[in-house]
C-alpha positions as CSV (number, residue, x, y, z in Angstrom):
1,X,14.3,32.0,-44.6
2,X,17.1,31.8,-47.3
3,X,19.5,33.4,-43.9
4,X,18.4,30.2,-41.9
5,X,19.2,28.1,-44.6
6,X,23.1,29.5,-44.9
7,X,22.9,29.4,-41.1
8,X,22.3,25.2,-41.4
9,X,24.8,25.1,-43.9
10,X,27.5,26.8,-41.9
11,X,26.4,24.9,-39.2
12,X,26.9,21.7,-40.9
13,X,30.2,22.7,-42.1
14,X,31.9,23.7,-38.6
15,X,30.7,20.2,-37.2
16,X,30.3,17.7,-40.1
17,X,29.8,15.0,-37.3
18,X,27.4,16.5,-35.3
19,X,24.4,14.3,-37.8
20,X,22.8,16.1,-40.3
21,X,19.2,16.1,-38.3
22,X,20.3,17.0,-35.5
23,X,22.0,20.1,-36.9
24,X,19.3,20.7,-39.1
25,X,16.9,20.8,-36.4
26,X,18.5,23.1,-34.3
27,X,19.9,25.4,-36.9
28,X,16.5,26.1,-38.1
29,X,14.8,26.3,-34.5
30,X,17.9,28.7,-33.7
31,X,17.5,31.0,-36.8
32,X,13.7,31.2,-36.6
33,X,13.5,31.9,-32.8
34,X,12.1,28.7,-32.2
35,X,12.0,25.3,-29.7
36,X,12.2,22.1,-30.1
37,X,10.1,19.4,-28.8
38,X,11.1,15.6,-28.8
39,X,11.6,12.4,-27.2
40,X,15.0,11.9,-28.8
41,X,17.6,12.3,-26.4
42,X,20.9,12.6,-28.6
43,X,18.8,15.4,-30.4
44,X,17.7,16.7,-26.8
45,X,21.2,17.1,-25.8
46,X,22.3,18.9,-29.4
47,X,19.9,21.0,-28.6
48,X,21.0,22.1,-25.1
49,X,24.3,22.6,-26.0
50,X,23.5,25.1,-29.3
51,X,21.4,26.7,-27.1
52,X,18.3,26.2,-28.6
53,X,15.3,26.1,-26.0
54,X,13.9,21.9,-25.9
55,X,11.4,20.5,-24.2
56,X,11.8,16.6,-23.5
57,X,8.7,14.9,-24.0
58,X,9.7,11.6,-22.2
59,X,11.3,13.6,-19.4
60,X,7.3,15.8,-19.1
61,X,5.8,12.3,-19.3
62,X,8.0,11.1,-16.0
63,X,7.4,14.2,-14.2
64,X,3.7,14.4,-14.4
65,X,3.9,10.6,-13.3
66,X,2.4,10.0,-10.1
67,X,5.0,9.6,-7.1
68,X,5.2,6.5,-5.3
69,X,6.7,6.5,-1.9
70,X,7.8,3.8,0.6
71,X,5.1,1.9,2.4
72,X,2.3,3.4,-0.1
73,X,-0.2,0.2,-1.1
74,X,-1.1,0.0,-4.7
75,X,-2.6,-3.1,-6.6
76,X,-1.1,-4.7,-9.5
77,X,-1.3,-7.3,-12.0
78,X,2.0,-9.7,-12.0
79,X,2.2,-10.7,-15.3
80,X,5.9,-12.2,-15.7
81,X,8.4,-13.6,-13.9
82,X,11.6,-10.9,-12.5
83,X,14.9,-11.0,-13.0
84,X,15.9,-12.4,-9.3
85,X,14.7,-15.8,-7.7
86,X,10.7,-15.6,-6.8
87,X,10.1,-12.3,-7.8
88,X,7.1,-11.3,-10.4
89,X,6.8,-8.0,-12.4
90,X,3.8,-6.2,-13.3
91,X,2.9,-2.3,-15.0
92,X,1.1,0.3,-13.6
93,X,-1.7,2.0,-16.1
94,X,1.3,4.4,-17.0
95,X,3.7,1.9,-17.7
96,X,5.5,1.6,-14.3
97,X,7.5,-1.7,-14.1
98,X,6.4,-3.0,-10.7
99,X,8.4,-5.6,-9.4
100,X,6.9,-7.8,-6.3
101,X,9.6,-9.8,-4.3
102,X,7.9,-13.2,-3.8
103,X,5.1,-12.6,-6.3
104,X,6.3,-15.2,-9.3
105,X,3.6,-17.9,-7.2
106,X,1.0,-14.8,-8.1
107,X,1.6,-14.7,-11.5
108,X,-1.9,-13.5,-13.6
109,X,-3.8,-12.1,-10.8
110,X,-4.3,-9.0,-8.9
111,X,-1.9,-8.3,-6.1
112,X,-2.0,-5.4,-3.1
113,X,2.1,-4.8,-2.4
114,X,3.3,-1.8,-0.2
115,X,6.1,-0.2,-1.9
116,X,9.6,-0.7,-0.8
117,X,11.8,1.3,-2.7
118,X,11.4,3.8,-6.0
119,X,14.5,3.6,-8.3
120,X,14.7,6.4,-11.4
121,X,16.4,4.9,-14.5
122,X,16.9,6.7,-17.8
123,X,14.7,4.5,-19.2
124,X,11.6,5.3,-16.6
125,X,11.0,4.4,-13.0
126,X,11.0,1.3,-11.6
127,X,8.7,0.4,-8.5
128,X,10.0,-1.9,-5.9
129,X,7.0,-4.0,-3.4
130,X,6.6,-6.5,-1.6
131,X,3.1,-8.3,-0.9
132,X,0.5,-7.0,1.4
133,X,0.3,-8.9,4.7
134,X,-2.9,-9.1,5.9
């Protein structure tokens, strides 16, 4: 233990900048053999780049998300207005933004929309879909 704790100190010394968390975190996962689990992802990519084995928790959460694919019918609850002119915004049970083109008039009810269009952010995934005809 006392050779992990010089190994933090040198550590912190060669790259005073690097945030004193962040180095201590991986210092210590690095001298003990260890991994690190979070769902920061400034310490995420510290990690990488000393080396030190890191699992992601938000990037495990995204991945064991269900996939969505074009022309796929789902129902939702529109809840808010979008962004854009007539559009209406609603969350899957996961907490999927779904946004309906033309739903605003269905705001606060249940909605079937086919999907249009899947777009991956940083931040999560956004679901694109468009009413149900019929």
């Amino acid at each position: 233990m006392l050779e992990a704790l010089k190994a933090i100190l040198r550590a912190e010394e060669e790259s005073p900048g690097a945030g004193w968390g962040s180095t201590l975190g991986t210092c210590l996962a690095r001298a003990l053999g260890g991994k690190i689990v979070t769902n920061d992802y400034n310490l995420n990519k510290v990690a990488e780049l000393s080396g030190v084995p890191v699992l992601n928790v938000n990037e495990l959460a995204n991945a064991l998300r269900p996939v969505a694919l074009p022309g796929e019918e789902m129902r939702v609850y529109v809840v808010q207005e979008g962004k854009e002119v007539g559009q209406g915004v609603g969350f899957l049970d996961d907490g999927t933004m779904v946004v309906v083109e033309g739903g605003k008039r269905h705001i606060n009810t249940h909605l079937s929309v086919a999907v249009t269009r899947v777009l991956q952010t940083p931040a999560g995934r956004i679901i694109f879909a468009q009413p149900k005809s019929g």
